[in-house]
TIVO-2410 file (N, C-alpha, C; in nm, 3 decimals):
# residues 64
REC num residu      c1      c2      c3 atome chaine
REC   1      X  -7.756   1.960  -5.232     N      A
REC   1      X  -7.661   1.865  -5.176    CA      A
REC   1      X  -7.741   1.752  -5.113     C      A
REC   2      X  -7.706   1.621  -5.148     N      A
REC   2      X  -7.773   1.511  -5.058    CA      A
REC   2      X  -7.634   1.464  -4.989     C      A
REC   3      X  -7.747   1.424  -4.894     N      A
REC   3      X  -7.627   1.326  -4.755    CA      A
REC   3      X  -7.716   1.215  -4.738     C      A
REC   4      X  -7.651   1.089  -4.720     N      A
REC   4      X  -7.630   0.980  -4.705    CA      A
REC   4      X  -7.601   0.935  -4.555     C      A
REC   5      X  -7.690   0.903  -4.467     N      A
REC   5      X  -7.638   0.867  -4.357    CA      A
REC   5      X  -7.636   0.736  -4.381     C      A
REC   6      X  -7.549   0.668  -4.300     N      A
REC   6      X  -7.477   0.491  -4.353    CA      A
REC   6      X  -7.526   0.424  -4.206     C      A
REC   7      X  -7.566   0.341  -4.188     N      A
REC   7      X  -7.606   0.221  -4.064    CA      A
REC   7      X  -7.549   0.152  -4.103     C      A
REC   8      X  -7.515  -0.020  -3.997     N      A
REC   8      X  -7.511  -0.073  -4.044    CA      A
REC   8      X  -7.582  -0.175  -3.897     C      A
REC   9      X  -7.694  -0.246  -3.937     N      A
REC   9      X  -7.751  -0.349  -3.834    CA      A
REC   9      X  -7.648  -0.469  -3.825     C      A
REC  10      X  -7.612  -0.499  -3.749     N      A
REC  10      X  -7.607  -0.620  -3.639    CA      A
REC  10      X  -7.663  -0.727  -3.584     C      A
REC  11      X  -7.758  -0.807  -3.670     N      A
REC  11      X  -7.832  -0.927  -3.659    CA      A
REC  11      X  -7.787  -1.021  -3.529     C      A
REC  12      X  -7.675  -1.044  -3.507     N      A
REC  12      X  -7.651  -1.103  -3.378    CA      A
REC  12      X  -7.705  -1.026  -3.256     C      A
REC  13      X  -7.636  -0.904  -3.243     N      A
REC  13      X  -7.655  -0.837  -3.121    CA      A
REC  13      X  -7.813  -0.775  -3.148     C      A
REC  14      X  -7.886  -0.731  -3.276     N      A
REC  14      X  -7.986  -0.683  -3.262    CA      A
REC  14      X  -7.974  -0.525  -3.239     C      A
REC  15      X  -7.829  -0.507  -3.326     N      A
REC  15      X  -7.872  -0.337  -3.286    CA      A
REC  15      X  -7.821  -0.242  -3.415     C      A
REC  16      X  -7.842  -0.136  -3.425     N      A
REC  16      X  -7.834  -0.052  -3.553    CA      A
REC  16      X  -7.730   0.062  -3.537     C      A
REC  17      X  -7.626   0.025  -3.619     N      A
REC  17      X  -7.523   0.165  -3.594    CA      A
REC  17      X  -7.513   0.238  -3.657     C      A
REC  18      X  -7.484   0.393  -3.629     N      A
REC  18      X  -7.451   0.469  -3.715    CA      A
REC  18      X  -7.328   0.448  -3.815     C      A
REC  19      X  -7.292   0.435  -3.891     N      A
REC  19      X  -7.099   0.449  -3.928    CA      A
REC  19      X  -7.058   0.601  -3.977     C      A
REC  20      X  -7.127   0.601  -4.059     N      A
REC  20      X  -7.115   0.756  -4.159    CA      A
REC  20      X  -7.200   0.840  -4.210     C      A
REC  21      X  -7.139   0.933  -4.269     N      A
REC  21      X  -7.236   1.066  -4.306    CA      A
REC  21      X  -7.151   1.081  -4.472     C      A
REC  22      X  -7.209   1.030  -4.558     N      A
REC  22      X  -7.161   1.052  -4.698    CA      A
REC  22      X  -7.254   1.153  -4.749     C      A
REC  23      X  -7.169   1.252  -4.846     N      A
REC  23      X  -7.218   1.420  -4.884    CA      A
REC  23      X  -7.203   1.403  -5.022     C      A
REC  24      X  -7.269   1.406  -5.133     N      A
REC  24      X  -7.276   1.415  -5.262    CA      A
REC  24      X  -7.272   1.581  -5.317     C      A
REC  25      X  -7.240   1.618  -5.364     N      A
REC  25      X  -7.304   1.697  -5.466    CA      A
REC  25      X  -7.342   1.739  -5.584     C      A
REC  26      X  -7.294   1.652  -5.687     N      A
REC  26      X  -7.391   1.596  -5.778    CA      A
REC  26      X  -7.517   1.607  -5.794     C      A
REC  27      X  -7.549   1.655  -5.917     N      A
REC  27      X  -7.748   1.659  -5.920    CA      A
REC  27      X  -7.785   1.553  -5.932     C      A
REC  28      X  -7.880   1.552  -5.857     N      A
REC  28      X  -8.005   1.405  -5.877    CA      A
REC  28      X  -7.898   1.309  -5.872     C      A
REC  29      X  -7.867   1.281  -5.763     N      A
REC  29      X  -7.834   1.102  -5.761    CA      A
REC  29      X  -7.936   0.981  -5.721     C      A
REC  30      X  -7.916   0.916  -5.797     N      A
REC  30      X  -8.019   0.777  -5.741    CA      A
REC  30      X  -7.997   0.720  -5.572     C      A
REC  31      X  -8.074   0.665  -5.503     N      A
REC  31      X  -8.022   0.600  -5.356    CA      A
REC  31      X  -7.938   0.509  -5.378     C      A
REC  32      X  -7.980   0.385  -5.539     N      A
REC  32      X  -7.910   0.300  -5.488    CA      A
REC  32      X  -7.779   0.317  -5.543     C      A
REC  33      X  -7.659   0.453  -5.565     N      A
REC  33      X  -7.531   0.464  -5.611    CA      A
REC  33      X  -7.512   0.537  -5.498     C      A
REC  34      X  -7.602   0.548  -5.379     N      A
REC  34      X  -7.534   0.547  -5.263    CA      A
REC  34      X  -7.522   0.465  -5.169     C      A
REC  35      X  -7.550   0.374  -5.181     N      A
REC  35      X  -7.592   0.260  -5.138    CA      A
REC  35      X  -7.474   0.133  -5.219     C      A
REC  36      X  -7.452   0.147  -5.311     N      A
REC  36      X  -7.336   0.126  -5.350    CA      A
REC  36      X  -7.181   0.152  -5.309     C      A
REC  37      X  -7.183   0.298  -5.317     N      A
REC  37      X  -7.058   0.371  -5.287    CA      A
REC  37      X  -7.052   0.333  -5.078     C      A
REC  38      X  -7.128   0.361  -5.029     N      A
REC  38      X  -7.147   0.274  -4.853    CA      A
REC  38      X  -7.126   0.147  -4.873     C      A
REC  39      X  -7.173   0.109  -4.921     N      A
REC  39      X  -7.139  -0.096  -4.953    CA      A
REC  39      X  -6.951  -0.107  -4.981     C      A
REC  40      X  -6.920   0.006  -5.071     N      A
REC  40      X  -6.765  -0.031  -5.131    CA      A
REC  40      X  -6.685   0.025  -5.054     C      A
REC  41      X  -6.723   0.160  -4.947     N      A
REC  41      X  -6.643   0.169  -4.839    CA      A
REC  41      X  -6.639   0.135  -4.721     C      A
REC  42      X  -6.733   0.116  -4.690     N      A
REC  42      X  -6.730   0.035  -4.527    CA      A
REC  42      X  -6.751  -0.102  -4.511     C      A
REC  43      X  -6.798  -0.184  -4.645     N      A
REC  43      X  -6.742  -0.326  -4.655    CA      A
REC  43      X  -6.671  -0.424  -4.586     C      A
REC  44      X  -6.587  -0.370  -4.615     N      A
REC  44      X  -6.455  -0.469  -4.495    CA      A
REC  44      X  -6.468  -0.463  -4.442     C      A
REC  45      X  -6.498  -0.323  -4.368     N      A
REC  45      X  -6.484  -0.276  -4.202    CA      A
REC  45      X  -6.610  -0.373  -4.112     C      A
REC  46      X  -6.672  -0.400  -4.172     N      A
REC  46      X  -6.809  -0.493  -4.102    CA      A
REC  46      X  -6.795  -0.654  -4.170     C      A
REC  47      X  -6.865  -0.736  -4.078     N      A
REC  47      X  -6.850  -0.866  -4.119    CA      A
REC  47      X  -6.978  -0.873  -4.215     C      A
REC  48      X  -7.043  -0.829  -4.214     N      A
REC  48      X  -7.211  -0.851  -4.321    CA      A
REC  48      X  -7.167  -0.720  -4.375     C      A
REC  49      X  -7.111  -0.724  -4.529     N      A
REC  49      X  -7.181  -0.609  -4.640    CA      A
REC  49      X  -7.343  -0.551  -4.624     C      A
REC  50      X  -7.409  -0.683  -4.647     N      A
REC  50      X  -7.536  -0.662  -4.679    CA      A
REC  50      X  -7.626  -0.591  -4.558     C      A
REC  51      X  -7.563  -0.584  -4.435     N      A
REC  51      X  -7.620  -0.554  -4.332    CA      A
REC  51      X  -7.625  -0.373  -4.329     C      A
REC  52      X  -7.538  -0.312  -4.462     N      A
REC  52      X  -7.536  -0.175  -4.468    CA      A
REC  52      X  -7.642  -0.145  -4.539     C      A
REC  53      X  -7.701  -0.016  -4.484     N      A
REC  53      X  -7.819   0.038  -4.540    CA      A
REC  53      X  -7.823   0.183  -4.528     C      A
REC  54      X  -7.871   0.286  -4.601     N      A
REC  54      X  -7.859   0.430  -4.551    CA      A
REC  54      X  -8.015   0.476  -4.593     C      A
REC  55      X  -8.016   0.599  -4.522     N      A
REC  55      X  -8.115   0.702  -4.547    CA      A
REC  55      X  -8.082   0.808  -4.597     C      A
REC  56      X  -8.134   0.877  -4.698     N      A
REC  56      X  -8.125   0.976  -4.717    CA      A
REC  56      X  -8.162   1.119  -4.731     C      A
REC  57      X  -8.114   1.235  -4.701     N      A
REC  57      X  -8.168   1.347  -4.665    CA      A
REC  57      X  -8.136   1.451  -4.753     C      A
REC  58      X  -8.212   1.556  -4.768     N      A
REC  58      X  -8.174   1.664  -4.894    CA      A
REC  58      X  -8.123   1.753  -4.759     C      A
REC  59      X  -8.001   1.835  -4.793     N      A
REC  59      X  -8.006   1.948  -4.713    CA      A
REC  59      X  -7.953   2.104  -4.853     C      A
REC  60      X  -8.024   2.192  -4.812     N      A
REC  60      X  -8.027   2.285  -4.873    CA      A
REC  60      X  -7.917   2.429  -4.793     C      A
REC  61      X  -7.769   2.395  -4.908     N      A
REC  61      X  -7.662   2.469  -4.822    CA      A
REC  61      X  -7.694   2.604  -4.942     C      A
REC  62      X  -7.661   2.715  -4.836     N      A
REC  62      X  -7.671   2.878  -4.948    CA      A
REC  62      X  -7.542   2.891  -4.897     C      A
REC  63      X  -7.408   2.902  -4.984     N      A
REC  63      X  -7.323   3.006  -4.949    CA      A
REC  63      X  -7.341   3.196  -5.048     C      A
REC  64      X  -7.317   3.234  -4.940     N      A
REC  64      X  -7.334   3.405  -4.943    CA      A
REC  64      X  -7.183   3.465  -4.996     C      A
***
């Protein structure tokens, strides 16, 4: 499973927010079709698109 944590910086104020936590599970996804899919949902919600950026993390879920 990869997760997608979503920022989005703030060039005026100079500061970096969290917004979201996007969860794939899909094998092997590329960053930038998550980086995409963050761009097409939280878009509006911010005045700079381009100011969204994410990191991403592998987490390794076992269900029993």
């Amino acid at each position: 499973m990869l997760m997608h944590d979503v920022y989005f910086k703030d060039y005026r104020k100079r500061q970096t927010e969290k917004i979201a936590v996007l969860t794939e599970r899909r094998g092997d996804p590329l960053r930038q079709d998550g980086l995409k899919w963050a761009r097409r949902l939280f878009g509006k919600m911010v005045r700079d698109g381009h100011g969204i950026f994410i990191l991403h993390r592998e987490v390794e879920v076992r269900i029993d």
